[in-house]
DSSP file (Angstrom, degrees, kcal/mol; ACC not computed):
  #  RESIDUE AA STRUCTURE BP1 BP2  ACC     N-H-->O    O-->H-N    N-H-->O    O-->H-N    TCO  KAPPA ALPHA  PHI   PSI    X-CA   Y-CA   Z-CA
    1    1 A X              0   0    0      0, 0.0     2,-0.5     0, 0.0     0, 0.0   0.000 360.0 360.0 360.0 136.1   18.8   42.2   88.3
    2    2 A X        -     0   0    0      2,-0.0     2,-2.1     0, 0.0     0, 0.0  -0.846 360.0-167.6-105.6  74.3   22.2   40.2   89.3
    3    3 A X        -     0   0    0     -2,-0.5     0, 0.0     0, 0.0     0, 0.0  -0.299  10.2-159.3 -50.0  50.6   24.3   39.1   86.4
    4    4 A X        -     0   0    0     -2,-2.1     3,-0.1     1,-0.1     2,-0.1  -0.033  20.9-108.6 -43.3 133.4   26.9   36.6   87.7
    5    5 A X        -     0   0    0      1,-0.2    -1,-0.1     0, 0.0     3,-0.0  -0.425  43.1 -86.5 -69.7 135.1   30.1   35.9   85.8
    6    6 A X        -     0   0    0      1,-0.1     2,-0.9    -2,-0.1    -1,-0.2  -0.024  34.4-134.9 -74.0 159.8   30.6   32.8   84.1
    7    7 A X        -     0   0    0      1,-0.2     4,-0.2    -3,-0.1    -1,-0.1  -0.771  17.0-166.5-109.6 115.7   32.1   30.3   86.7
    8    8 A X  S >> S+     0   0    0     -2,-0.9     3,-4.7     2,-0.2     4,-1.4   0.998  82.9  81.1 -75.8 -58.2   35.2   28.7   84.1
    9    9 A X  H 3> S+     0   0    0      1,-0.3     4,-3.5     2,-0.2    -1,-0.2   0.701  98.5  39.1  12.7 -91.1   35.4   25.9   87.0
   10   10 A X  H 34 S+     0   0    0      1,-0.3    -1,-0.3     2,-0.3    -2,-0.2   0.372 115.2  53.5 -67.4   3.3   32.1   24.3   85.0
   11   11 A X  H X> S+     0   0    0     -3,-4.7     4,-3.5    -4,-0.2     3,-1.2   0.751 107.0  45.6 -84.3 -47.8   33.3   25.1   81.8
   12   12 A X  H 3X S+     0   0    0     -4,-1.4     4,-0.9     1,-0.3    -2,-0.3   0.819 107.1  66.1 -51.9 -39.7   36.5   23.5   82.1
   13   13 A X  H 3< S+     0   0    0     -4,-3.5     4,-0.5    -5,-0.4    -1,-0.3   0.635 109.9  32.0 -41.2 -38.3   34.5   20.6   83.6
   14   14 A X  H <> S+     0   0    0     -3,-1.2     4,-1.5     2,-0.2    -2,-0.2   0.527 116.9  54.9-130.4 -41.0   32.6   19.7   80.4
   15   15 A X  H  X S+     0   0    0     -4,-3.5     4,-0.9     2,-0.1    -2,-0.2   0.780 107.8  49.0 -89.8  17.3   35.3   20.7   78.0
   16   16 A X  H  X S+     0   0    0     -4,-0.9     4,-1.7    -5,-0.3    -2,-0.2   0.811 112.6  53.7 -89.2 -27.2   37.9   18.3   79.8
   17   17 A X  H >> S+     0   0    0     -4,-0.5     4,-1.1    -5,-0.2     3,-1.0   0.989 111.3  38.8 -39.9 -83.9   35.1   15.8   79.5
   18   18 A X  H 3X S+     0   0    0     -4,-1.5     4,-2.0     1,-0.3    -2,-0.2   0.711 114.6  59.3 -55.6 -17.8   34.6   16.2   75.6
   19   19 A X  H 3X S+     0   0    0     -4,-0.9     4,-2.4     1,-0.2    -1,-0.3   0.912 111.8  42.3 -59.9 -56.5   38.8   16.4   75.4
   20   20 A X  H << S+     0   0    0     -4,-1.7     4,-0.4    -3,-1.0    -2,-0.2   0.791 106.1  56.8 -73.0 -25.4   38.8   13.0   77.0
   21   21 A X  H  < S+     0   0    0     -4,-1.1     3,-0.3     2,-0.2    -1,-0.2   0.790 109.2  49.1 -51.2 -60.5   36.0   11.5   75.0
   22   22 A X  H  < S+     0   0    0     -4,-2.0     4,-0.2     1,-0.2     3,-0.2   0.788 101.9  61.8 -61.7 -29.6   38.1   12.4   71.6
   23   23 A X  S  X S+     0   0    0     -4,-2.4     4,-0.7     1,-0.2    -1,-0.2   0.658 112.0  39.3 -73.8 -27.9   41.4   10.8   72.9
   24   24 A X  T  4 S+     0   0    0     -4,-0.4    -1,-0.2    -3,-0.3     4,-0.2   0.418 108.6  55.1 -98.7   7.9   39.6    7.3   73.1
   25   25 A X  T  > S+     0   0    0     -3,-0.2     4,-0.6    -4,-0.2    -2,-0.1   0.507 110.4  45.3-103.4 -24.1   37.8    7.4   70.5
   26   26 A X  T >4 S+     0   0    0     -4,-0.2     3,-0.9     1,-0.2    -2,-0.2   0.926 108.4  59.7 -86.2 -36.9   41.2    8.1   68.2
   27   27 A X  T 3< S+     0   0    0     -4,-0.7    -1,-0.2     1,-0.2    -3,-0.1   0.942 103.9  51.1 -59.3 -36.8   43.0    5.4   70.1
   28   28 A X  T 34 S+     0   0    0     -4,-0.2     2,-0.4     2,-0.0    -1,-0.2   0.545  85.6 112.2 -71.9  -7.0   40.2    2.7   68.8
   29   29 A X    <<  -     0   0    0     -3,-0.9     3,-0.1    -4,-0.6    -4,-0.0  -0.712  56.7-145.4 -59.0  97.7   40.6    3.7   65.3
   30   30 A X        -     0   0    0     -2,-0.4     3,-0.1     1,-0.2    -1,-0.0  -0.024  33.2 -77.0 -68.1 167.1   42.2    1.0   62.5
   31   31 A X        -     0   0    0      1,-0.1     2,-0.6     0, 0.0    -1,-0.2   0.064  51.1 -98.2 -15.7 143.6   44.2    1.5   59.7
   32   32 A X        -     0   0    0     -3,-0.1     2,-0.7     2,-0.0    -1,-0.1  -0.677  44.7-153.2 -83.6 126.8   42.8    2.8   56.7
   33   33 A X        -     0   0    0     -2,-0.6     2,-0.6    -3,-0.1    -3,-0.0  -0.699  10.9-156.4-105.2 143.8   42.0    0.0   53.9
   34   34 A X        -     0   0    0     -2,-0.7     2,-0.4     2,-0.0    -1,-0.0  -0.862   9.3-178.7-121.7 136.4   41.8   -0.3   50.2
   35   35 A X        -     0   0    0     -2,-0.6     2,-0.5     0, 0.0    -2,-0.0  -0.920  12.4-156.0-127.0 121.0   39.9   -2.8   48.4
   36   36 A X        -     0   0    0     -2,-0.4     5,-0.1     1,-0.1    -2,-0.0  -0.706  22.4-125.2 -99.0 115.0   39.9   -2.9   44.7
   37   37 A X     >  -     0   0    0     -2,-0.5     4,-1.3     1,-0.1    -1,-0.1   0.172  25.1-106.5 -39.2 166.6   36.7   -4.7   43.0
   38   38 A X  H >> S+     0   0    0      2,-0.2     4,-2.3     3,-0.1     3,-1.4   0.970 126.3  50.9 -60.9 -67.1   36.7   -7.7   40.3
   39   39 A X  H 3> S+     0   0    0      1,-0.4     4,-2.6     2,-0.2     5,-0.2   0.819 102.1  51.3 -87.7 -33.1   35.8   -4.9   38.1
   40   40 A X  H 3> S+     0   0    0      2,-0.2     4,-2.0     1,-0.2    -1,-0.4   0.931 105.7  60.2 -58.9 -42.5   38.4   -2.4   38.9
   41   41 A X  H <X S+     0   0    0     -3,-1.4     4,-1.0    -4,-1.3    -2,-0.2   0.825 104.9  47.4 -60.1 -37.5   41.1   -5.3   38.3
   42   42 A X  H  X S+     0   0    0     -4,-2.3     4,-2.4     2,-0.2     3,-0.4   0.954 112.6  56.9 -82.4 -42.0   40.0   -5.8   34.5
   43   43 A X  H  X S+     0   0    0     -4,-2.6     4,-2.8    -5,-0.3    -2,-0.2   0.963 103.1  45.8 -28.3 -59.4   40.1   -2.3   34.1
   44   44 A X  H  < S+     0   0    0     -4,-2.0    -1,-0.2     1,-0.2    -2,-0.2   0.766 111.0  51.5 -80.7 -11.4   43.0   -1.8   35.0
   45   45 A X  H  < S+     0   0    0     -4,-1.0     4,-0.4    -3,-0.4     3,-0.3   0.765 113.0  50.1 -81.4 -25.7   44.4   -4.6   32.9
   46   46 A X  H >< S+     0   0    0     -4,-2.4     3,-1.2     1,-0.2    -2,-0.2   0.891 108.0  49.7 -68.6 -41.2   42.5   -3.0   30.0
   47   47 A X  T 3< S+     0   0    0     -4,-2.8    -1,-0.2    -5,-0.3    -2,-0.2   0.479  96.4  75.5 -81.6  -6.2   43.8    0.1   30.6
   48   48 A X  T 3   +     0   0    0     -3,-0.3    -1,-0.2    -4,-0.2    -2,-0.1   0.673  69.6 128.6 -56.6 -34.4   47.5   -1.6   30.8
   49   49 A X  S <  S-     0   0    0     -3,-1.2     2,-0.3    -4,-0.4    -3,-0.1   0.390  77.3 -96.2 -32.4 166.5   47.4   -1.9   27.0
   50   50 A X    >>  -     0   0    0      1,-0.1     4,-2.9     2,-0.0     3,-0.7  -0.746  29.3-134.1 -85.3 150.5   50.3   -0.6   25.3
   51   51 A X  T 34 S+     0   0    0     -2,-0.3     4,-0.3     1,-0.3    -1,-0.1   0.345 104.2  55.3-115.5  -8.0   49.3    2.9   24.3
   52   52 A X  T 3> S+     0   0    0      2,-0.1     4,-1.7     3,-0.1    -1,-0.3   0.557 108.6  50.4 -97.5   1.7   50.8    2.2   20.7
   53   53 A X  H <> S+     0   0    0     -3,-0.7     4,-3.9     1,-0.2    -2,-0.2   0.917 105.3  48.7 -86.4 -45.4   48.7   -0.7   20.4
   54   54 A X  H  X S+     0   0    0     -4,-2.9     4,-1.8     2,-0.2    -1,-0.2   0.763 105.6  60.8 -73.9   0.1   45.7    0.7   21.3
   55   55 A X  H  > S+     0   0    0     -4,-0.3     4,-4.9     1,-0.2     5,-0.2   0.837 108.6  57.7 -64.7 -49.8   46.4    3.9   18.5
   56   56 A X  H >X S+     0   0    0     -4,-1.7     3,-0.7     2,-0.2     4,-0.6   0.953  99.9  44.4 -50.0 -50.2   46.4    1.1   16.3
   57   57 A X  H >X S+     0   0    0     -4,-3.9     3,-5.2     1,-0.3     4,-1.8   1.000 117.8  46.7 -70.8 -64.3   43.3   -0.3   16.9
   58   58 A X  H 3X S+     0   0    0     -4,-1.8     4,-0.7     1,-0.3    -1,-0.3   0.757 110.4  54.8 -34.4 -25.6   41.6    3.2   16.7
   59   59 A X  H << S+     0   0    0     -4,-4.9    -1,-0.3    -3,-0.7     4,-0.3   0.657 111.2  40.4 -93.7  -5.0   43.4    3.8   13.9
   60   60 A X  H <X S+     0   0    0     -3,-5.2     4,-2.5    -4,-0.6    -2,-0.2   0.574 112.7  59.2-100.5  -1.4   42.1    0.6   12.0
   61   61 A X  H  < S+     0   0    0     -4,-1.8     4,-0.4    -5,-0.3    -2,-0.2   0.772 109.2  37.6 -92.1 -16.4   38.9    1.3   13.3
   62   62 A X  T  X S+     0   0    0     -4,-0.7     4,-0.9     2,-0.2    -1,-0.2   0.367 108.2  69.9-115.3  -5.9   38.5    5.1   11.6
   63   63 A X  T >4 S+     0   0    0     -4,-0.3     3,-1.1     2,-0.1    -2,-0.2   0.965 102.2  38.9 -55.4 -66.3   40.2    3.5    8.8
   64   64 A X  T 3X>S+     0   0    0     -4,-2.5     6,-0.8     1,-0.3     5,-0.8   0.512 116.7  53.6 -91.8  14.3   36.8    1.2    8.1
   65   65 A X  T 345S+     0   0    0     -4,-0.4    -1,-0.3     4,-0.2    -2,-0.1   0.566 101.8  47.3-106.4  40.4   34.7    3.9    8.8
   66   66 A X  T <<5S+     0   0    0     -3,-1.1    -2,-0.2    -4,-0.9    -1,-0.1  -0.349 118.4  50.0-103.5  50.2   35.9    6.4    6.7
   67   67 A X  T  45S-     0   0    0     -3,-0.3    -3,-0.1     3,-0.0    -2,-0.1   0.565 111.1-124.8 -89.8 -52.1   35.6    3.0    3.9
   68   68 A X  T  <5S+     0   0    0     -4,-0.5    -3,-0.2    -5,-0.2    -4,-0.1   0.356  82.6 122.7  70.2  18.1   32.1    2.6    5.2
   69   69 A X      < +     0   0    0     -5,-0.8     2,-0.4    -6,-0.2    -4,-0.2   0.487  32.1 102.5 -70.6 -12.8   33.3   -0.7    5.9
   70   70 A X        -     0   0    0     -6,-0.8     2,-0.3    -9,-0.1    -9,-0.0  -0.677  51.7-166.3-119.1 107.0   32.6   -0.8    9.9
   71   71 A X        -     0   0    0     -2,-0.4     2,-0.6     2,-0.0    -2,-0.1  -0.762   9.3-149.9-108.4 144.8   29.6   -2.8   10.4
   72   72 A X        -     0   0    0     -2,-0.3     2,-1.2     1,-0.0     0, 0.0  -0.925  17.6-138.9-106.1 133.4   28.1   -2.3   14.3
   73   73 A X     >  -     0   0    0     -2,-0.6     4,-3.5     1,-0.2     5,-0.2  -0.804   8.5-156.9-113.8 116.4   26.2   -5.9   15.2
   74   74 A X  H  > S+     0   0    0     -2,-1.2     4,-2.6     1,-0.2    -1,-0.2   0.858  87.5  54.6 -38.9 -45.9   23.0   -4.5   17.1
   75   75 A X  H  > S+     0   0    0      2,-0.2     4,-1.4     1,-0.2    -1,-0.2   0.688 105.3  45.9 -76.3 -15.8   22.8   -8.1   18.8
   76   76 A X  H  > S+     0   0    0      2,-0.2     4,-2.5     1,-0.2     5,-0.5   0.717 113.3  48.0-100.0 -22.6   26.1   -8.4   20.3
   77   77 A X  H  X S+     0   0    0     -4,-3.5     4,-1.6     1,-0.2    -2,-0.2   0.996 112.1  54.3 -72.5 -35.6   26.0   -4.8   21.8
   78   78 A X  H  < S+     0   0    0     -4,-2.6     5,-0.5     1,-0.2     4,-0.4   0.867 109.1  50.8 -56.2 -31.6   22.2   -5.8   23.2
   79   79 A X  H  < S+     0   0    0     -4,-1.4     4,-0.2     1,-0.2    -1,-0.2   0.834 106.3  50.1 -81.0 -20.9   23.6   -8.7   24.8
   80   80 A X  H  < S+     0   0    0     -4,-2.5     5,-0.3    -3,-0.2    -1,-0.2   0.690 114.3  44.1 -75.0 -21.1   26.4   -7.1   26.6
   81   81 A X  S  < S+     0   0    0     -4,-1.6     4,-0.3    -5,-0.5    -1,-0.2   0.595 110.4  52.5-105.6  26.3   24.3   -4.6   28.0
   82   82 A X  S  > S+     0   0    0     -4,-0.4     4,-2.6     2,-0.1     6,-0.2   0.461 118.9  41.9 -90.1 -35.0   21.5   -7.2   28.9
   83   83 A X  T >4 S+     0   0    0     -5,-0.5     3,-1.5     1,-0.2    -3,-0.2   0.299 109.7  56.4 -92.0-110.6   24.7   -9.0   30.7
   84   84 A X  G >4 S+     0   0    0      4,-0.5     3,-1.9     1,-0.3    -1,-0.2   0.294 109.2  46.1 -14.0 -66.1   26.1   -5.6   32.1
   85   85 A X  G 34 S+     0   0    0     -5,-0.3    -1,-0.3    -4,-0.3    -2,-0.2   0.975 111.6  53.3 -69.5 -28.1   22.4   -4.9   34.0
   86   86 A X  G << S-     0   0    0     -4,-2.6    -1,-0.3    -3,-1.5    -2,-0.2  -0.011 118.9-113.0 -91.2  45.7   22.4   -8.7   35.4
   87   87 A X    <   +     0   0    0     -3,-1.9     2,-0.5     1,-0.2    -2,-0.1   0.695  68.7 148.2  59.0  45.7   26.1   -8.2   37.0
   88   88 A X        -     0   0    0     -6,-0.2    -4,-0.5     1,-0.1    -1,-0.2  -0.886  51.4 -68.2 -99.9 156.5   27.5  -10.6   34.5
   89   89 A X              0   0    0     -2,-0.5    -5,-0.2     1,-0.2    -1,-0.1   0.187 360.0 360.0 -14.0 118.4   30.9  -10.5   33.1
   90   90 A X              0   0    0     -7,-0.1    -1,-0.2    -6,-0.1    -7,-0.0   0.656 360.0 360.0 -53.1 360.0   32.6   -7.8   30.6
């Protein structure tokens, strides 16, 4: 049996191909973009609050309910998450 040595000729042939292949494909390439949703923008304006304001509000908010003053209304929380699953507005 005759084992012949591999002939680098025809390897160099097929990776100078795939070499050349990679070098056009990175020249056709854009910029990277970022695009921030509708929903991402009121976030981040909610999440602007002033960080003493919003201690306040937590703090008036475990104020009535350790009152037992802090009433939850069942209907308004069903209708935002009726309008949350049909994409409407927070």
């Amino acid at each position: 049996m005759k084992i012949n040595g591999i002939r680098a000729n025809y390897v160099n042939k097929y990776y100078n191909k795939n070499i050349n292949k990679n070098t056009n494909t990175q020249m056709r390439r854009e910029k990277d973009k970022v695009q921030i949703s509708d929903i991402g923008r009121k976030l981040s304006k909610i999440d602007s609050l002033n960080r003493e304001d919003r201690e306040k509000l937590v703090n008036e908010i475990k104020e009535k309910v350790d009152n037992g003053t802090y009433k939850i209304d069942s209907n308004k929380i069903a209708k935002k998450i009726i309008g949350h699953i049909k994409g409407e507005e927070i």
